[in-house]
C-alpha positions as CSV (number, residue, x, y, z in Angstrom):
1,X,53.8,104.7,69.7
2,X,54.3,104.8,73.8
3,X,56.9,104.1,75.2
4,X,58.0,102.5,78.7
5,X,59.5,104.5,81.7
6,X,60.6,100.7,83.4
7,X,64.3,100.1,82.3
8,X,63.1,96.2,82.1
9,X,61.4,96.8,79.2
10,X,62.7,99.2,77.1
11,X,64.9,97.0,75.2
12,X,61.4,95.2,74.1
13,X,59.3,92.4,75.6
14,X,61.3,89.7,76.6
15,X,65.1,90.8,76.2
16,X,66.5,91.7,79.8
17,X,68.6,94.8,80.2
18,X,72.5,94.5,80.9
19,X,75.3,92.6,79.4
20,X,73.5,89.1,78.2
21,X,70.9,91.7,77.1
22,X,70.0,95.5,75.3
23,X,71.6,97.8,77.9
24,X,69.4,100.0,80.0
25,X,68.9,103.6,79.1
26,X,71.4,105.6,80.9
27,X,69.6,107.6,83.8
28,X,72.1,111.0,83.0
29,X,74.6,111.0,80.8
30,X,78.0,112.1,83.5
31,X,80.5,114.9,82.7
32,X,83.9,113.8,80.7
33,X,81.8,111.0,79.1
34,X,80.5,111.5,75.3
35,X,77.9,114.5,76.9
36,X,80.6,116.5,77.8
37,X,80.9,119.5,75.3
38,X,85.0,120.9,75.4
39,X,85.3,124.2,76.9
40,X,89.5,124.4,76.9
41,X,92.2,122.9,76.2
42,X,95.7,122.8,78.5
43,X,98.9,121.5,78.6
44,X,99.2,120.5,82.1
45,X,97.1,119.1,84.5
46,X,98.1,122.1,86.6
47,X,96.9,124.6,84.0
48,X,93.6,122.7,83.4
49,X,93.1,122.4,87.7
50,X,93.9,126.3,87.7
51,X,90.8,126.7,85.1
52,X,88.1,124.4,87.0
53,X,89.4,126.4,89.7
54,X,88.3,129.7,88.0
55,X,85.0,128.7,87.5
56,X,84.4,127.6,91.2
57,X,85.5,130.9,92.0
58,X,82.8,132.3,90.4
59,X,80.3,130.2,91.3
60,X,79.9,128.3,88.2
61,X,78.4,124.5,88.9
62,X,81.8,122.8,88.5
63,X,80.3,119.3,89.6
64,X,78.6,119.6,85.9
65,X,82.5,119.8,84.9
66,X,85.1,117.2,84.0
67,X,89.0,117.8,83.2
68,X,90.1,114.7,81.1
69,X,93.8,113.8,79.8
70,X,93.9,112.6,76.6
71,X,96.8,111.2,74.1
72,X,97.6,109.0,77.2
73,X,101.5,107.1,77.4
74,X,103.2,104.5,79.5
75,X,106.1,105.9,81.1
76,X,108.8,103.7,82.8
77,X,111.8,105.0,83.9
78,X,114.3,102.7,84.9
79,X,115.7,103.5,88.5
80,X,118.6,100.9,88.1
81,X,120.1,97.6,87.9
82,X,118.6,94.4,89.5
83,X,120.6,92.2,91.6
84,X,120.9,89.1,93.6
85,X,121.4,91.4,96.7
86,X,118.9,93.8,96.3
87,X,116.4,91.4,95.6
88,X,117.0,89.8,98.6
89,X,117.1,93.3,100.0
90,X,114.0,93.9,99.3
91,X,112.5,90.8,100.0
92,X,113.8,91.0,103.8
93,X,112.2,94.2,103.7
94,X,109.1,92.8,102.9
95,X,109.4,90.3,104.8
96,X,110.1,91.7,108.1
97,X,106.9,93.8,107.9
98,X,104.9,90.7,107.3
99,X,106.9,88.9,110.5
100,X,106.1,92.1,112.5
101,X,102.4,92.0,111.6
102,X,102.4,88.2,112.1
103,X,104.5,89.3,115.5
104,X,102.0,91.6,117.1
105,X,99.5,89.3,116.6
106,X,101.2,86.7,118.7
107,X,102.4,89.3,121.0
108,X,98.5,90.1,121.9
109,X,98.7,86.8,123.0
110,X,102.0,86.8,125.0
111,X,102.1,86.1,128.7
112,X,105.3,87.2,129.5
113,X,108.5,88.5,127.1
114,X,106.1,89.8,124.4
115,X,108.9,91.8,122.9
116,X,110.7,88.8,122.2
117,X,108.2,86.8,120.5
118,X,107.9,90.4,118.1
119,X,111.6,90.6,117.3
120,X,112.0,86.8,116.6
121,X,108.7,87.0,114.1
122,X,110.9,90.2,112.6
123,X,114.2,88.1,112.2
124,X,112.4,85.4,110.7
125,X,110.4,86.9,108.7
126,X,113.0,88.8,107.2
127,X,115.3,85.9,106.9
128,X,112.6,83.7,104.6
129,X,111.7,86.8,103.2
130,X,115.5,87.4,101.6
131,X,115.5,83.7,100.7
132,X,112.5,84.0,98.7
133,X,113.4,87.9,96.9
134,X,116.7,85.6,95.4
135,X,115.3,82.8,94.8
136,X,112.6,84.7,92.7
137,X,115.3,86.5,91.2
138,X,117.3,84.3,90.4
139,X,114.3,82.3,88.9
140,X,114.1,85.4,86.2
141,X,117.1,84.0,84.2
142,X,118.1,87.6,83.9
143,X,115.0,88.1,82.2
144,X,114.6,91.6,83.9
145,X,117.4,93.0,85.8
146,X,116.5,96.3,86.3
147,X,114.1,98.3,88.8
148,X,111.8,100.5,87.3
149,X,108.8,103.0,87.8
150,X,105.9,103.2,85.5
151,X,103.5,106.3,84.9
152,X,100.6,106.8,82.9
153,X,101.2,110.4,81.6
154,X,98.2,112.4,79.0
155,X,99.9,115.1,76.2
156,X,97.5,117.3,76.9
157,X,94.0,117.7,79.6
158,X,90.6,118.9,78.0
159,X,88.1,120.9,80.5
160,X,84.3,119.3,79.5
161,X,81.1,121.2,80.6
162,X,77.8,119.8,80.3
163,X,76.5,121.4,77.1
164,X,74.3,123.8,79.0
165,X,76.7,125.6,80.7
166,X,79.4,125.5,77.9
167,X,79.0,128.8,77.1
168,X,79.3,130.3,80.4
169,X,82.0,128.5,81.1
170,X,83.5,129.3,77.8
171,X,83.0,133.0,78.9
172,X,84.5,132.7,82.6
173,X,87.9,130.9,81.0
174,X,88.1,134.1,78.6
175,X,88.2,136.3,80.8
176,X,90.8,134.0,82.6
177,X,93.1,134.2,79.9
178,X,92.6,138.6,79.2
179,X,93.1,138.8,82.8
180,X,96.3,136.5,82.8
181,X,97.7,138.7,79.3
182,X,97.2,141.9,80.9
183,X,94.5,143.1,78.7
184,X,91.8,144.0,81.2
């Protein structure tokens, strides 16, 4: 049986590749993905940026590496409470930097008094702009009255090597860790 080199037809005569279709053969399977063979295993992202680090020092082909996080979690802190004021805080904020981009482009265009026509595009911009913030909050029903921060935060961070190199990079972060004990 021969087979085709043209990525048209090797899903078979007729069927085109992509999503309506078979997929296309892959052209090289990329580090991190499911060719990635694990080489360590770290607790930080620090600790795991320290190892890839290793192996560039000693000239190991890190672009053949990948350092993925794995038992990912949403993390939102709350930074505090929600109000009618600081929405409208922060929606003059925001709205004073979209007057003074909308200022400066009508300043280009100023004759005379240029400054002017920039703070006046500042003022009003921030003046719709704390309108809208407590209108929008106010519009929640108390829904969510807080501020909040989220994070996307991994457990722990696995090092991947192509399977070629695994060993040798198995060897370099060995000698990582003796070194790092005191035993060499």
């Amino acid at each position: 049986m021969t087979t085709s080199s043209d990525p048209s037809t090797a899903a078979g005569p007729g069927i085109p590749p992509g999503p309506g279709g078979a997929t296309a053969p892959p052209a090289a399977a990329a580090p991190g993905l499911a060719g990635g063979v694990p080489v360590g295993t770290f607790d930080n992202y620090p600790a795991a940026q320290q190892a890839v680090d290793l192996l560039s020092d000693n000239k190991f082909p890190v672009e053949r590496t990948a350092i993925v996080g794995t038992d990912l979690r949403l993390v939102e802190n709350v930074l505090g409470r929600l109000t009618v004021g600081r929405a409208a805080a922060a929606g003059a904020a925001s709205g004073a930097w979209f007057g003074l981009l909308i200022g400066l482009l009508f300043a280009i265009f100023s004759v005379s008094a240029w400054w002017t026509v920039l703070l006046a595009a500042v003022l009003i911009g921030a003046l719709w702009g704390a309108v809208f913030g407590a209108i929008a909050h106010a519009m929640t029903g108390g829904r969510r009255d807080f501020t909040s921060r989220s994070s996307l935060q991994a457990g722990q961070y696995v090092v991947l090597a192509d399977p070629e190199f695994a060993d040798q990079a198995r060897q370099l972060l060995v000698q990582l860790n003796w070194r790092a004990s005191g035993a060499v």
